[in-house]
N, C-alpha and C positions, 0 to 999 in steps of 0.2 A: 714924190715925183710920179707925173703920169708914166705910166708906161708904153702907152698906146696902145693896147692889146686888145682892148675891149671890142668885141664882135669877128674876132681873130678864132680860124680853125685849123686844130692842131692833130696831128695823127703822133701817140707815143705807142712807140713797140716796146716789150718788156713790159707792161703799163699794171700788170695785176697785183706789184708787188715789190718792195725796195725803192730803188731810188728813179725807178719808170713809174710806179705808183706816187712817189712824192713828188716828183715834176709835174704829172698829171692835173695833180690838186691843186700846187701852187698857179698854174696857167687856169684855171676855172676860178681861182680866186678872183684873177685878174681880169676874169671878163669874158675867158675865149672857154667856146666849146670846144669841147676832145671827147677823140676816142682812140679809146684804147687795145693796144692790140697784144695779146700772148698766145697762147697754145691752151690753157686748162680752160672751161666753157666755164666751168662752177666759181674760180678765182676773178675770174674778168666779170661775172654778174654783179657778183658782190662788191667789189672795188668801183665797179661804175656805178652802183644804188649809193651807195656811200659817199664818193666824190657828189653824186648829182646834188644826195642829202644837204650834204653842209655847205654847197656852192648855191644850188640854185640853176647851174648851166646846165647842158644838152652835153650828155658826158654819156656814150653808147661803149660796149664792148666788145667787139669783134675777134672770131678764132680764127686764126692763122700761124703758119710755121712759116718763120721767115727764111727758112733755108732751101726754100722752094719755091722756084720761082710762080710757078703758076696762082699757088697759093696766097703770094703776095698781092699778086696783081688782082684776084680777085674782091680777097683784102681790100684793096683802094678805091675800088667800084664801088662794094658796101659805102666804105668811109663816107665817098664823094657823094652817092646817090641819098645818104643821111644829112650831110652837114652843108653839101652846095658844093664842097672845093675842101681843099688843103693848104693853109699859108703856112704852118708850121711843121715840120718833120723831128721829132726828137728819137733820134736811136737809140736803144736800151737796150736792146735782147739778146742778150748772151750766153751762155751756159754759165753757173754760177763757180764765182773762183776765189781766192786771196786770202779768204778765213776759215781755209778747209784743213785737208791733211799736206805733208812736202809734195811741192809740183815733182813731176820727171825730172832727172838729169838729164842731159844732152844725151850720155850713150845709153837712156832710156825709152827717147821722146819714142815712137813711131805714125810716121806719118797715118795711116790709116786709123789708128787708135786713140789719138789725142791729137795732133795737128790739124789734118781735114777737118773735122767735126768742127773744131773753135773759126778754122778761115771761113769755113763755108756761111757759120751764123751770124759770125759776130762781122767779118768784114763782108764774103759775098751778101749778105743777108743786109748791111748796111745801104748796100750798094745797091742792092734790090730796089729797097724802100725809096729809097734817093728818086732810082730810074721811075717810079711807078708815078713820084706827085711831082717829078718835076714840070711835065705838062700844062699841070694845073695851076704850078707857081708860076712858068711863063706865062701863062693865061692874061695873068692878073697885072705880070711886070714885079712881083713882088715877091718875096720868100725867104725863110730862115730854116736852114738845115743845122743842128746841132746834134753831133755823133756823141755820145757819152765812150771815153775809153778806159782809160787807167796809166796808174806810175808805174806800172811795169813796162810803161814804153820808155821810160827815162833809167832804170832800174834793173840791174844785173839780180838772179836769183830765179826765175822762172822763164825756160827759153821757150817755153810755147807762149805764154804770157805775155814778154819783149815781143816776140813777132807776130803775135794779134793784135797789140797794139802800135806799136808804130806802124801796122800796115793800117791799122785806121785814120792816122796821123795823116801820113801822106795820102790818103781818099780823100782825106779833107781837103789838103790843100791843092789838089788837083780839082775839085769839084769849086774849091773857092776862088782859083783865078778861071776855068771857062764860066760858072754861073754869074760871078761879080761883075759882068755887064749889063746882065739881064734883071739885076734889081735883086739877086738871090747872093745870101750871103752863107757862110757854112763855116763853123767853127767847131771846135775838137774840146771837151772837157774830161780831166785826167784826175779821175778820184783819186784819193788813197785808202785806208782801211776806212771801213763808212760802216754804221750801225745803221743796221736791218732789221727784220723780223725775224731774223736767220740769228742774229749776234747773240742772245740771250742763249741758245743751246750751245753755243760756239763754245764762251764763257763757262756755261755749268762744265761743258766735256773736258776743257782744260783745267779747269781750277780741282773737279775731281782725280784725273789721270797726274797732278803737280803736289796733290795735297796743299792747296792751299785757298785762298776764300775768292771767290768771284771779284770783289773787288778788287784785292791783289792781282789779280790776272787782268785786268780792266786796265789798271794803272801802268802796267806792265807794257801793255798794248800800245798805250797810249803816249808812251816816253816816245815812239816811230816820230812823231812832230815836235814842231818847235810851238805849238801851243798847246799841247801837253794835257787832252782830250780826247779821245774818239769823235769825226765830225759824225753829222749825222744826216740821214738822207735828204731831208728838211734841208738845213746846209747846201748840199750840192742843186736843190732845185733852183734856191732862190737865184744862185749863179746861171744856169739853164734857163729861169725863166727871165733874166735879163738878159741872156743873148738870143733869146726868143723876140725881142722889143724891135720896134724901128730902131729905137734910141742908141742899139748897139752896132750901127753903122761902120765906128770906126774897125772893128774887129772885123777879118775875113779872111780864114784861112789859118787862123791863130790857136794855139791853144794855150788855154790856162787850166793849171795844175792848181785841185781843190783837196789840198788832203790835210789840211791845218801846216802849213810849209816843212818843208822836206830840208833837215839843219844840214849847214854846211853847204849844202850844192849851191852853185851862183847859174842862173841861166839867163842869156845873154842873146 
């Protein structure tokens, strides 16, 4: 299937690394320039040479903190003033979470210390990016905004985690009924545990602190789904880079949950 992507320009935040670097890639397969945005200069050089490498496309890397506003907006001027425009927005940039050590408890959380930080990035920081190309996407009458979040918006166990992500949930769906006139559609994807660059020390640190073999820890892991694997970031793009598509018209406002299915829960 065509995609229709081809000659399509996309801005992924997050993009140096995980599954904003494997969205990145899968979209420059596809035809579209990107660029990519994080905060480290050194990691975003190297992932754009790399992407460019094996695609062939116009893959640039730009620094910016998306938790600031001004920052961002600069950001997008780079982008635009590079690539002509933005028809694609994939959100990524978050503080990293879910394969670390136990989140807070509730009579731990404190707002200053772990709740601000995560709204400010991962939803105002969303919401940033959103405001910065949507301009651009008017422009054109055209546009896909795809927010990357997590099953912690569906999932008891992490209450800073539940309320970073359902607050991106409902961005979404509030940006996907005022933009879905204007040709701009915006949908929500809810990883589950996903292998990274990060997973391989994950793994050592457990399987030493358990005494037991990486694999065992891996398998371990992996029972969470009902297909009974680790997905992996490759996995989540390909999802991403189909709602990235015209073709994904019917979806707006939606989310789908990519974590290998989550056993037992029915959602309706």
């Amino acid at each position: 299937m065509d995609l229709q992507l081809a000659g399509k320009r996309a801005l992924v935040t997050g993009g140096s690394r995980g599954i904003g670097k494997a969205v990145a890639r899968a979209l420059a397969e596809e035809g579209v320039d990107v660029a990519l945005l994080a905060r480290g200069r050194e990691a975003l050089d190297a992932a754009a040479e790399e992407i460019r490498g094996a695609t062939g496309r116009n893959v640039i890397g730009v620094s910016a903190d998306t938790g600031d506003d001004a920052s961002v907006h600069s950001a997008v001027h780079q982008v635009v003033a590079a690539l002509g425009g933005v028809d694609i927005l994939v959100n990524c940039a978050a503080q990293p979470g879910g394969q670390g050590g136990r989140p807070p408890r509730a009579e731990e959380v404190s707002a200053e210390e772990h709740l601000n930080p995560e709204i400010n990035v991962k939803v105002m920081g969303y919401l940033r990016c959103a405001q910065a190309v949507i301009p651009y996407m008017k422009g054109t009458g055209w546009g896909r905004i795809i927010n990357v979040s997590g099953l912690a918006a569906r999932q008891s166990g992490s209450v800073v985690g539940s309320i970073r992500n359902v607050a991106v949930a409902a961005l979404t769906k509030n940006l996907a009924d005022e933009l879905g006139p204007l040709g701009i559609t915006c949908t929500v994807v809810h990883p589950g545990l996903t292998r990274t660059e990060a997973t391989a020390d994950v793994l050592a640190r457990r399987a030493e602190a358990s005494g037991r073999s990486v694999e065992e820890v891996e398998q371990q892991m992996a029972e969470g789904n009902s297909v009974r694997r680790i997905i992996d970031a490759e996995d989540i793009a390909y999802v991403v880079t189909m709602l990235a598509s015209p073709r994904s018209i019917a979806l707006n406002g939606d989310a789908i949950a990519a974590g290998g299915g989550v056993p037992r829960a029915i959602y309706y």
